[in-house]
Backbone as JSON Lines, residues from 0, in Angstrom:
{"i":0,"aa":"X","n":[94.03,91.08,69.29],"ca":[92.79,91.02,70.04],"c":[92.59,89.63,70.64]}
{"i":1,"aa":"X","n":[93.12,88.6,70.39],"ca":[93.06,87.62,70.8],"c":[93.46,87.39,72.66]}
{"i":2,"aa":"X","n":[94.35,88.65,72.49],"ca":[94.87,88.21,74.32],"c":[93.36,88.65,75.13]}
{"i":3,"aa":"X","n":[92.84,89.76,74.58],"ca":[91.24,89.79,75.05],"c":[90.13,88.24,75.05]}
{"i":4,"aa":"X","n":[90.58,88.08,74.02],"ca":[89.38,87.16,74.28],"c":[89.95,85.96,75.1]}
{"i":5,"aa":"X","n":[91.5,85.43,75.09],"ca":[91.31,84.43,76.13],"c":[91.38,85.28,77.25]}
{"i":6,"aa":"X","n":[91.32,86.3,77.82],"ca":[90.86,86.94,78.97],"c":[89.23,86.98,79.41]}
{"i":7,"aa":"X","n":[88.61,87.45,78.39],"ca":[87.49,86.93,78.91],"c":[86.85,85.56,79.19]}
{"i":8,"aa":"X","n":[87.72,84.11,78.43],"ca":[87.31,83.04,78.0],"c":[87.84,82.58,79.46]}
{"i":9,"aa":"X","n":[89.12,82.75,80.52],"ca":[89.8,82.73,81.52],"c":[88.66,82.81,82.22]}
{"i":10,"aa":"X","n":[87.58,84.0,82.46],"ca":[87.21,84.86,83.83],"c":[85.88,84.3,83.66]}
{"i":11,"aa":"X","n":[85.31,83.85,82.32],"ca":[84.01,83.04,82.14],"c":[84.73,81.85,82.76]}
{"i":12,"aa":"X","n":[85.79,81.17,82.62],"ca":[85.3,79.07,83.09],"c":[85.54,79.89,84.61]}
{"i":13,"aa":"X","n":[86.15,80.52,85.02],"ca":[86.5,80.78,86.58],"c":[84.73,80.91,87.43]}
{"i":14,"aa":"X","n":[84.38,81.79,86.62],"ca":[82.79,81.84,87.22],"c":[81.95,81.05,87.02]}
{"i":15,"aa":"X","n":[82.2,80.38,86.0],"ca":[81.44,79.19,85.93],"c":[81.61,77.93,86.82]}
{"i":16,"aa":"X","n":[83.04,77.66,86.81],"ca":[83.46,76.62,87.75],"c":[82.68,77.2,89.44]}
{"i":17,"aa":"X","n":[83.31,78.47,89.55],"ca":[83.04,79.15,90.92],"c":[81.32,78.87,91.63]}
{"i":18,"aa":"X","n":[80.39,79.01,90.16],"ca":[78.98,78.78,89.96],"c":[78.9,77.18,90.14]}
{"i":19,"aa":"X","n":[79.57,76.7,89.97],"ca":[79.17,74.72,89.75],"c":[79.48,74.35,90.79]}
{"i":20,"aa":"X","n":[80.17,75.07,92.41],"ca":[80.47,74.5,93.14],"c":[79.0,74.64,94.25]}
{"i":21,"aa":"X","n":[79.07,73.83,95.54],"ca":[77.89,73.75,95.96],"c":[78.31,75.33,96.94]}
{"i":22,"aa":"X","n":[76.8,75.81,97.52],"ca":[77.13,76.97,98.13],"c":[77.93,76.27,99.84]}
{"i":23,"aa":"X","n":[77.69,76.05,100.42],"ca":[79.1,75.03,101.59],"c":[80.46,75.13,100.9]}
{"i":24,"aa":"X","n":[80.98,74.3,99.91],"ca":[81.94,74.78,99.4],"c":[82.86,75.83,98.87]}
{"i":25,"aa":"X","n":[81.47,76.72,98.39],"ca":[81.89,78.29,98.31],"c":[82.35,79.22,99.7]}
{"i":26,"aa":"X","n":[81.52,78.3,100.69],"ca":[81.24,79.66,101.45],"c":[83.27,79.3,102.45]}
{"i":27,"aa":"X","n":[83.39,78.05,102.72],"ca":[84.54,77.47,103.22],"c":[85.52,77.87,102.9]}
{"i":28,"aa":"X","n":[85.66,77.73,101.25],"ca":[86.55,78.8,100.45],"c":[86.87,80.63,101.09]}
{"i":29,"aa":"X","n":[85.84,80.81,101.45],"ca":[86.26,82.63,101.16],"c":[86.48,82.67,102.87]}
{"i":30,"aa":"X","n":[86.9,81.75,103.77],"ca":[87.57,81.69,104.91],"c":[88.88,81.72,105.24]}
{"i":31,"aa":"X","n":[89.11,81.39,104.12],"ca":[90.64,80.82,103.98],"c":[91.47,81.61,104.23]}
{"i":32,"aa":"X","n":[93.06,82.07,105.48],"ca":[93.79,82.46,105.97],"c":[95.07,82.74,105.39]}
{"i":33,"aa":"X","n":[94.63,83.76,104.34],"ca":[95.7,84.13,103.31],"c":[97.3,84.06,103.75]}
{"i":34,"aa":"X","n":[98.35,83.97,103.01],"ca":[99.33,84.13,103.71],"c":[100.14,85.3,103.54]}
{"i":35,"aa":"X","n":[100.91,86.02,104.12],"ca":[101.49,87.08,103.86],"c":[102.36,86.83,102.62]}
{"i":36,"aa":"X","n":[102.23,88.06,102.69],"ca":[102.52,88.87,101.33],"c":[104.7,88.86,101.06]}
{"i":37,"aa":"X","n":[105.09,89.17,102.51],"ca":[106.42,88.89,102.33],"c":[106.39,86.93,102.27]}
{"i":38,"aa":"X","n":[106.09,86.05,102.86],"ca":[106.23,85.17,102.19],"c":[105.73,84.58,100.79]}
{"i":39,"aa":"X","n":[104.75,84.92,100.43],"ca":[104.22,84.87,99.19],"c":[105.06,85.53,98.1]}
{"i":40,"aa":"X","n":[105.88,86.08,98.49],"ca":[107.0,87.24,97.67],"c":[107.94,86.76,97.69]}
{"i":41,"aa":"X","n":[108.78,86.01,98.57],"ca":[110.1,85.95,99.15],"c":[110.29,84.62,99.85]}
{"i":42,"aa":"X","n":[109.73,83.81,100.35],"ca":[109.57,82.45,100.6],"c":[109.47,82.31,101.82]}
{"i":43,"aa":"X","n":[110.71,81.49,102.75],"ca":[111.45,81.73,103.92],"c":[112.41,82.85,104.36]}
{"i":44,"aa":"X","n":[112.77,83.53,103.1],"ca":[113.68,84.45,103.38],"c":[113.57,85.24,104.34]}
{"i":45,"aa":"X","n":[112.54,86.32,104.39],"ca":[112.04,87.34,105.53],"c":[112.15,86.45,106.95]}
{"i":46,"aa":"X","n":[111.59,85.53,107.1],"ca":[111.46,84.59,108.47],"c":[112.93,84.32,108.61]}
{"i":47,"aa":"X","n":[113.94,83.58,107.79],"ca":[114.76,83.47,108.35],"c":[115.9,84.77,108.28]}
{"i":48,"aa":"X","n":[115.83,85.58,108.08],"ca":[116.78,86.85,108.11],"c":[116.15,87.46,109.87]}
{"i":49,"aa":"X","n":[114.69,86.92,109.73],"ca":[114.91,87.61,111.55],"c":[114.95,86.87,112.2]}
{"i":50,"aa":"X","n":[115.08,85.62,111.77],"ca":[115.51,84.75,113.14],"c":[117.13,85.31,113.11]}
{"i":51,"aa":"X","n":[117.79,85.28,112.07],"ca":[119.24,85.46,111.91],"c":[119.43,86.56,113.03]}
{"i":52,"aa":"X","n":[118.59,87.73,112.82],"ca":[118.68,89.11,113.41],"c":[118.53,88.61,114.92]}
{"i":53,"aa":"X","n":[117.61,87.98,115.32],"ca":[116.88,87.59,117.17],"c":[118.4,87.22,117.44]}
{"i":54,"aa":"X","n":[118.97,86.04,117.24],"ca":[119.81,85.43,117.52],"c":[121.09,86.16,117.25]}
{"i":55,"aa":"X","n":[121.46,87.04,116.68],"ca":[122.68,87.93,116.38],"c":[122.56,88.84,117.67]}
{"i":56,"aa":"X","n":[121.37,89.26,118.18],"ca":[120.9,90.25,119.11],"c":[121.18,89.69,120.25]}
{"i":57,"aa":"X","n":[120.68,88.32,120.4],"ca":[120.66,87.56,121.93],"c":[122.61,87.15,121.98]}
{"i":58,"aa":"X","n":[122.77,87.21,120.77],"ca":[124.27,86.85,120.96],"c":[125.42,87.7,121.52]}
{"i":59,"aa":"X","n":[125.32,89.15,121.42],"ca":[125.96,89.86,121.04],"c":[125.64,90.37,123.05]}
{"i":60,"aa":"X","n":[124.45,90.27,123.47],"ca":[124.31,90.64,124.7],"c":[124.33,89.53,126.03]}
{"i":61,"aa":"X","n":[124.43,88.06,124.98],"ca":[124.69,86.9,126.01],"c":[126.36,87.0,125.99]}
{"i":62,"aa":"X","n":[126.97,87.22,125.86],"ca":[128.14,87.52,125.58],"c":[128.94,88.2,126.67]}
{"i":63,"aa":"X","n":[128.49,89.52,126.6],"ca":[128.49,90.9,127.53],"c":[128.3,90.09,129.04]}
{"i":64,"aa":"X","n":[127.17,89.38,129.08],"ca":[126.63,88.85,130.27],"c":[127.73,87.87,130.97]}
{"i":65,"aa":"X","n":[128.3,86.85,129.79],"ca":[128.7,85.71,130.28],"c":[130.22,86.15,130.66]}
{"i":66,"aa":"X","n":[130.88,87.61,129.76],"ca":[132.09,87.56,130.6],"c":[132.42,88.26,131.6]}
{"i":67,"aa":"X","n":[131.33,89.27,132.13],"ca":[130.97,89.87,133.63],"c":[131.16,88.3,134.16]}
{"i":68,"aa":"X","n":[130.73,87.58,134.14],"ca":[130.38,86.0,135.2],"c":[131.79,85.39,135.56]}
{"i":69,"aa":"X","n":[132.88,85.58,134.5],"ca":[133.78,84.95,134.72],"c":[134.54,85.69,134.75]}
{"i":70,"aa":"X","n":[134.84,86.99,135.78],"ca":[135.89,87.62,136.17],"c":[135.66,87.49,138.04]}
């Protein structure tokens, strides 16, 4: 029973702290521009696997392009 009570002992200082701040401070707080969820999960990974992908794409058709040019 103990993991209960530091659960409740957790969610009391949180509201309390949350309570001790001025209301301006509170309100600034709940503005804040969460970040996605694949980076919050995964880091840079997702971002850089599609840059990998853009650039595999632009490659594969700059290619095609550039040796039409030189015939």
């Amino acid at each position: 029973m103990a993991k209960g009570n530091d659960l409740v002992r957790y969610i009391t200082e949180q509201v309390v702290e949350y309570m001790g701040k001025p209301k301006e401070e509170r309100k600034s707080t709940r503005g804040k521009r969460k970040e996605p969820w694949q980076t919050k999960w995964f880091g840079m990974l997702p971002f850089g696997v599609s840059m990998w992908a853009k650039d595999k794409k632009k490659g594969v058709q700059g290619r095609k392009k550039e040796s039409d040019h030189s015939i």
